[in-house]
Structure formats: C-alpha cells, structure tokens
DSSP file (Angstrom, degrees, kcal/mol; ACC not computed):
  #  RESIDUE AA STRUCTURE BP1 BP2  ACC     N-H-->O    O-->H-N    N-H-->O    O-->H-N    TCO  KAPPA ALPHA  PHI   PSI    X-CA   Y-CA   Z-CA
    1    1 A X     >        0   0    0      0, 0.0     4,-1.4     0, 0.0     3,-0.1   0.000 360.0 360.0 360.0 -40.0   21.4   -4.2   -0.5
    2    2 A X  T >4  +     0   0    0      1,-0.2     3,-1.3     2,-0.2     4,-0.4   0.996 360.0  66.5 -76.2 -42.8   18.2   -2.7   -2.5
    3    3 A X  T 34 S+     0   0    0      1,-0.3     3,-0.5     2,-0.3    -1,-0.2   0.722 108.4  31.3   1.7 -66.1   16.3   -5.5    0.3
    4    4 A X  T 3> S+     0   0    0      1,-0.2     4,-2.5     2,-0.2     3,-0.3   0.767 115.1  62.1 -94.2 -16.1   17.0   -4.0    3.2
    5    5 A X  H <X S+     0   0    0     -4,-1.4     4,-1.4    -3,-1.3    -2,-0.3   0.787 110.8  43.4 -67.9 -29.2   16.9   -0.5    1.3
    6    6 A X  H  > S+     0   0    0     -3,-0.5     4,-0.7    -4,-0.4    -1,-0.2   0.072 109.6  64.6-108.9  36.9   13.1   -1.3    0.5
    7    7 A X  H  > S+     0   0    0     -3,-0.3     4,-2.0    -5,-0.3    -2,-0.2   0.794 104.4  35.1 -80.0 -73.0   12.8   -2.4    3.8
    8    8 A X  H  X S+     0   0    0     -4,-2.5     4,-3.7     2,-0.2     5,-0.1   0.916 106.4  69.0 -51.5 -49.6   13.3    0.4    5.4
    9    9 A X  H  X S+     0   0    0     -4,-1.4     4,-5.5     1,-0.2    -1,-0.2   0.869 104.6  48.2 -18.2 -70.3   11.6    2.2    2.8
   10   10 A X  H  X S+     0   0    0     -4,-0.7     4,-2.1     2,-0.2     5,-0.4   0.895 109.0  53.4 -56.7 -42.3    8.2    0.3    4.1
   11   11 A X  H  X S+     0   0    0     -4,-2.0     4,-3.2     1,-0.2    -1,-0.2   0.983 106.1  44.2 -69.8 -64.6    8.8    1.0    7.2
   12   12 A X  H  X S+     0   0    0     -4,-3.7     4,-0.7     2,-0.2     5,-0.4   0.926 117.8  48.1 -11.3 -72.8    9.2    4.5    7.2
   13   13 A X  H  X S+     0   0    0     -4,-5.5     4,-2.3     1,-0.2     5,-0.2   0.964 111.4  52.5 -53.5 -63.4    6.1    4.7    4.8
   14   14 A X  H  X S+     0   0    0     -4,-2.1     4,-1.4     2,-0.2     5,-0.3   0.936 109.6  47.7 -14.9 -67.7    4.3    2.3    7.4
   15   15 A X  H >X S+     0   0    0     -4,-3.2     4,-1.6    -5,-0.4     3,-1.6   0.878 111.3  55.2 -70.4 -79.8    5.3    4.9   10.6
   16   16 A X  H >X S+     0   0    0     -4,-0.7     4,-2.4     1,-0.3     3,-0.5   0.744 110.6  41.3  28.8 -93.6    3.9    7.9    8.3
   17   17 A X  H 3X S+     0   0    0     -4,-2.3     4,-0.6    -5,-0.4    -1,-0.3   0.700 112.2  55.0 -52.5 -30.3    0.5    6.3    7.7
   18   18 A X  H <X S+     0   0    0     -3,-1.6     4,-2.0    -4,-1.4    -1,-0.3   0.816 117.8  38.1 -93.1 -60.7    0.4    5.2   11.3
   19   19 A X  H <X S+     0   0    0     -4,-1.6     4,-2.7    -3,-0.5    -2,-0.2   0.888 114.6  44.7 -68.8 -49.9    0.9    8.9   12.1
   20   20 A X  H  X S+     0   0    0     -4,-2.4     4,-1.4     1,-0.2    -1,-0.2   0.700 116.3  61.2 -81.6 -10.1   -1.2   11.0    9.4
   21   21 A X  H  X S+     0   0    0     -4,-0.6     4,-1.9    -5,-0.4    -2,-0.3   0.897 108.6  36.6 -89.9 -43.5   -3.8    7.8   10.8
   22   22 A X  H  X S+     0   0    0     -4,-2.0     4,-1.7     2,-0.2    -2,-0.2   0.990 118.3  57.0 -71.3 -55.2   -3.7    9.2   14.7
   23   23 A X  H >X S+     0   0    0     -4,-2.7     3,-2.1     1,-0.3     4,-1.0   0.843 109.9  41.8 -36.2 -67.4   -3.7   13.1   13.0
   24   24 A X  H 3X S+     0   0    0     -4,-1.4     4,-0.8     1,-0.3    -1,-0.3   0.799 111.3  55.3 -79.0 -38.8   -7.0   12.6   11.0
   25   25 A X  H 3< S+     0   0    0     -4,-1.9     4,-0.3    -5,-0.2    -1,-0.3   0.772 108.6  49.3 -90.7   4.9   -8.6   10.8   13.9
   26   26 A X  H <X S+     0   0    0     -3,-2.1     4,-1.5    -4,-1.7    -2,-0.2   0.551 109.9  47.2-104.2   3.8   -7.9   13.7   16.1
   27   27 A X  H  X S+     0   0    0     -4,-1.0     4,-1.8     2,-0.2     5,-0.4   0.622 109.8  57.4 -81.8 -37.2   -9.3   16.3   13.7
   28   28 A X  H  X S+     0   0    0     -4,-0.8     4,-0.9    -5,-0.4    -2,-0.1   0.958 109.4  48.6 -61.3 -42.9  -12.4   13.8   13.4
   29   29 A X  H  > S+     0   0    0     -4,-0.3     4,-1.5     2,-0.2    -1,-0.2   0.823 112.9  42.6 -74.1 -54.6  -12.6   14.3   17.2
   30   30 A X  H  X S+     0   0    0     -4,-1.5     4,-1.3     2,-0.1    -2,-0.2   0.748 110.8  55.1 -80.2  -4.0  -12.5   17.8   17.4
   31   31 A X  H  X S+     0   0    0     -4,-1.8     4,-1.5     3,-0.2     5,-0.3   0.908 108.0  50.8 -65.4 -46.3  -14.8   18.3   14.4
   32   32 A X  H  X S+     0   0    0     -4,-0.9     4,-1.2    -5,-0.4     5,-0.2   0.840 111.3  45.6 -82.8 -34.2  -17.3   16.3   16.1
   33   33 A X  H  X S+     0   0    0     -4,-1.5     4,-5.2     2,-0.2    -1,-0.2   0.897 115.6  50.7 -77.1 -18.9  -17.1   18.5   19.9
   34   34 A X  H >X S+     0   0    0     -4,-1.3     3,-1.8     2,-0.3     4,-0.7   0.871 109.5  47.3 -72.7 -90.8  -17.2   21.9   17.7
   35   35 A X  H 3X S+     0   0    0     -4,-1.5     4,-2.1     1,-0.4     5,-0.5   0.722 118.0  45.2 -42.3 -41.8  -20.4   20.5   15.8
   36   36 A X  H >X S+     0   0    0     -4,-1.2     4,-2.0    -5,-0.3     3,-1.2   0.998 119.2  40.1 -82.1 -51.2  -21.7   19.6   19.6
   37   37 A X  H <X S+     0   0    0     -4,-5.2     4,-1.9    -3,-1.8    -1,-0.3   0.927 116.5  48.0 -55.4 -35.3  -20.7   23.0   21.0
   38   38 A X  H 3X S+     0   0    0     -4,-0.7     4,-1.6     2,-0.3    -1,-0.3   0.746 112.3  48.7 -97.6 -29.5  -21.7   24.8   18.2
   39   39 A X  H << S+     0   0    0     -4,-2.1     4,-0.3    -3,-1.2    -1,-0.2   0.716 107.9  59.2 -93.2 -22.5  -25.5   22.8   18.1
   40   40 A X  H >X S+     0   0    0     -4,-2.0     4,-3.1    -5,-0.5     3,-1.7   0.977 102.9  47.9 -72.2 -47.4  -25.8   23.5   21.7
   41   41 A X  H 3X S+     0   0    0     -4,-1.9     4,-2.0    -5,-0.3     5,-0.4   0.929 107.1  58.2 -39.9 -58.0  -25.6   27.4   21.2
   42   42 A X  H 3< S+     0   0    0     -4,-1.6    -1,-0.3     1,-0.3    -2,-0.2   0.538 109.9  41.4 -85.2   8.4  -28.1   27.1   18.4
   43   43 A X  H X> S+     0   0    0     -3,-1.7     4,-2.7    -4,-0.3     3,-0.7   0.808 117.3  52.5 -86.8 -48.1  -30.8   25.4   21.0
   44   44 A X  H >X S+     0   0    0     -4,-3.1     3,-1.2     1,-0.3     4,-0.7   0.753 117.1  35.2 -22.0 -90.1  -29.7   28.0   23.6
   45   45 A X  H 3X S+     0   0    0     -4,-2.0     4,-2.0     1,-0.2     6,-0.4   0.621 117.6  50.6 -45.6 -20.5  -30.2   30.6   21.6
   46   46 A X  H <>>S+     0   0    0     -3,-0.7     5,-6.9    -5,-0.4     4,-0.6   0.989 119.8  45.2 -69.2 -62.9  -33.6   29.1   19.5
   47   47 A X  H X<5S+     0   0    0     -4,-2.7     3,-0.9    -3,-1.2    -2,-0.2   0.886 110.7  52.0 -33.9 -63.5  -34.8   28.5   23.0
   48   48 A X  H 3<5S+     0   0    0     -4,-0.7    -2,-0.2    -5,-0.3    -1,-0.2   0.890 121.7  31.7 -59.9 -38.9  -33.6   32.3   24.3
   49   49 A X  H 3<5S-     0   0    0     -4,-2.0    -1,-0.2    -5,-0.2    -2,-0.2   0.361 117.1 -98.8-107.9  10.2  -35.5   34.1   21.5
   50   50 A X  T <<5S-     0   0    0     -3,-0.9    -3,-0.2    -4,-0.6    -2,-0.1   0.710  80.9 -65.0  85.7  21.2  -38.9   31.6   20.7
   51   51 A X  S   <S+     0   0    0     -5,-6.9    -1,-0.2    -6,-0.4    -4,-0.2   0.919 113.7 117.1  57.3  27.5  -37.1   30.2   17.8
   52   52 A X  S    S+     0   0    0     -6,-0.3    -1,-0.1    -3,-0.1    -2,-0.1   0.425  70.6  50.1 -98.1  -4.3  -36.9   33.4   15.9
   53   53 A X  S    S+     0   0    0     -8,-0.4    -7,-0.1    -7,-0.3    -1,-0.1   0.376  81.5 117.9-109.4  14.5  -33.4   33.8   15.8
   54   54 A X        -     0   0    0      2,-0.2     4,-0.1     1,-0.1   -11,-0.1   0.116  65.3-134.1   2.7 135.4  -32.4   30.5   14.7
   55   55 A X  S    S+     0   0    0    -13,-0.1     2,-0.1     2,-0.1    -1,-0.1   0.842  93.2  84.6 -53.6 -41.5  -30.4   29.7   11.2
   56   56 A X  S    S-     0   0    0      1,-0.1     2,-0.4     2,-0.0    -2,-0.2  -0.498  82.3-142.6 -56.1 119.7  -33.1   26.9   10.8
   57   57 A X        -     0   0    0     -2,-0.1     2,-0.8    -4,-0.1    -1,-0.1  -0.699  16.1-153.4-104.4 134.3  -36.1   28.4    9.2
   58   58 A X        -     0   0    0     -2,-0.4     2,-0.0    -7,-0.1    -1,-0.0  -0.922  11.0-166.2-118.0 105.6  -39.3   26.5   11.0
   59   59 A X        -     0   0    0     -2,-0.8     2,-0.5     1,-0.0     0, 0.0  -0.404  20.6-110.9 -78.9 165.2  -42.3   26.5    8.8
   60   60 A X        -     0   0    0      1,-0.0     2,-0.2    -2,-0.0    -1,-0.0  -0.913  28.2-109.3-117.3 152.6  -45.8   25.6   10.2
   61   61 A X        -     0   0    0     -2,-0.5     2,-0.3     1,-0.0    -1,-0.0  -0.317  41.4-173.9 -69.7 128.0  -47.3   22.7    9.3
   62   62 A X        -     0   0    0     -2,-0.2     2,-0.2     2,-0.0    -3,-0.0  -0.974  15.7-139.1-127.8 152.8  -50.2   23.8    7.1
   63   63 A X        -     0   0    0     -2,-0.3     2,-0.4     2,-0.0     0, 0.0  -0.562  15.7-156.0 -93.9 148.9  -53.1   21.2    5.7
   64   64 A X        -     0   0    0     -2,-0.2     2,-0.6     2,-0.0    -2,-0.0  -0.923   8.1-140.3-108.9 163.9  -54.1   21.7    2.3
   65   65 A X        -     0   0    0     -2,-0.4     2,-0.5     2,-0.0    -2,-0.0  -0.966   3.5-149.9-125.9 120.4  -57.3   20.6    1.3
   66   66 A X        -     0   0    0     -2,-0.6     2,-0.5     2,-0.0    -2,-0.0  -0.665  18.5-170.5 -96.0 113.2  -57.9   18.9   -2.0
   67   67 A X        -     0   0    0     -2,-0.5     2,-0.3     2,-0.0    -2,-0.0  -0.960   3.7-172.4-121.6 144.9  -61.5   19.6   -3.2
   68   68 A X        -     0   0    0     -2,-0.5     2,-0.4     0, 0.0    -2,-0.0  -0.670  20.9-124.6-123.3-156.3  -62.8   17.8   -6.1
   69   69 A X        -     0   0    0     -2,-0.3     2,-0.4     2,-0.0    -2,-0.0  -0.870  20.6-134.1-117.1 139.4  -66.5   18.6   -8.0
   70   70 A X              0   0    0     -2,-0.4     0, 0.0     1,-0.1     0, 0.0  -0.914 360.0 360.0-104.5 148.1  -68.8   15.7   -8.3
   71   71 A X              0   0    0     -2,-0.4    -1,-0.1     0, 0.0    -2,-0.0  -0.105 360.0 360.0-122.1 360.0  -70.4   15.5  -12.1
C-alpha cells in the first residue's frame, strides 16, 4: 500500500515540475520580447533626439597624452 501511495506521490510531484517547467519558460519568453520592445524604443528615441535623451550616458572618446621630461 505505502508503494503505490509513493507512486502516485511521484507522479504528482513529476506533473508539478513539468508544469512550474512550461510556466518559467513562458515568463523567460516574455521577459526576453519586453527587453526587445523596450531596447527598440530606446534606439527610436536615442535616434529621435541626437542621443540626448537616452538613459545611456555616451561619453566622447577623449586621448590623453602622457608627457614625460627627458633628464
């Protein structure tokens, strides 16, 4: 009797994991098209305004110049 009682058990726990497994990979899926809608906006918009209205802060590349003293 407890046999087919942790039997079942697994399966049950088995269909569960199976389940929260399909759940998580459609959160995964829509996480990933928000990221893509949401990265497309911020080119629109980078685009629409010269890249001053950005989140991203864009430095400019600046040289330094290293001088040393001949002795």
């Amino acid at each position: 009797m407890g046999a087919v009682v942790s039997c079942i058990k697994s399966v049950l726990r088995t269909i569960g994991n199976c389940l929260m497994a399909i759940v998580n990979g459609i959160g995964a899926i829509l996480t990933a098209i928000i990221n893509g809608i949401v990265t497309l906006f911020d080119i629109i918009i980078s685009c629409l305004t010269c890249g001053r209205g950005g989140s991203r802060r864009r430095g400019l590349k600046t040289r330094t110049h290293h001088h040393t003293s001949r002795v």
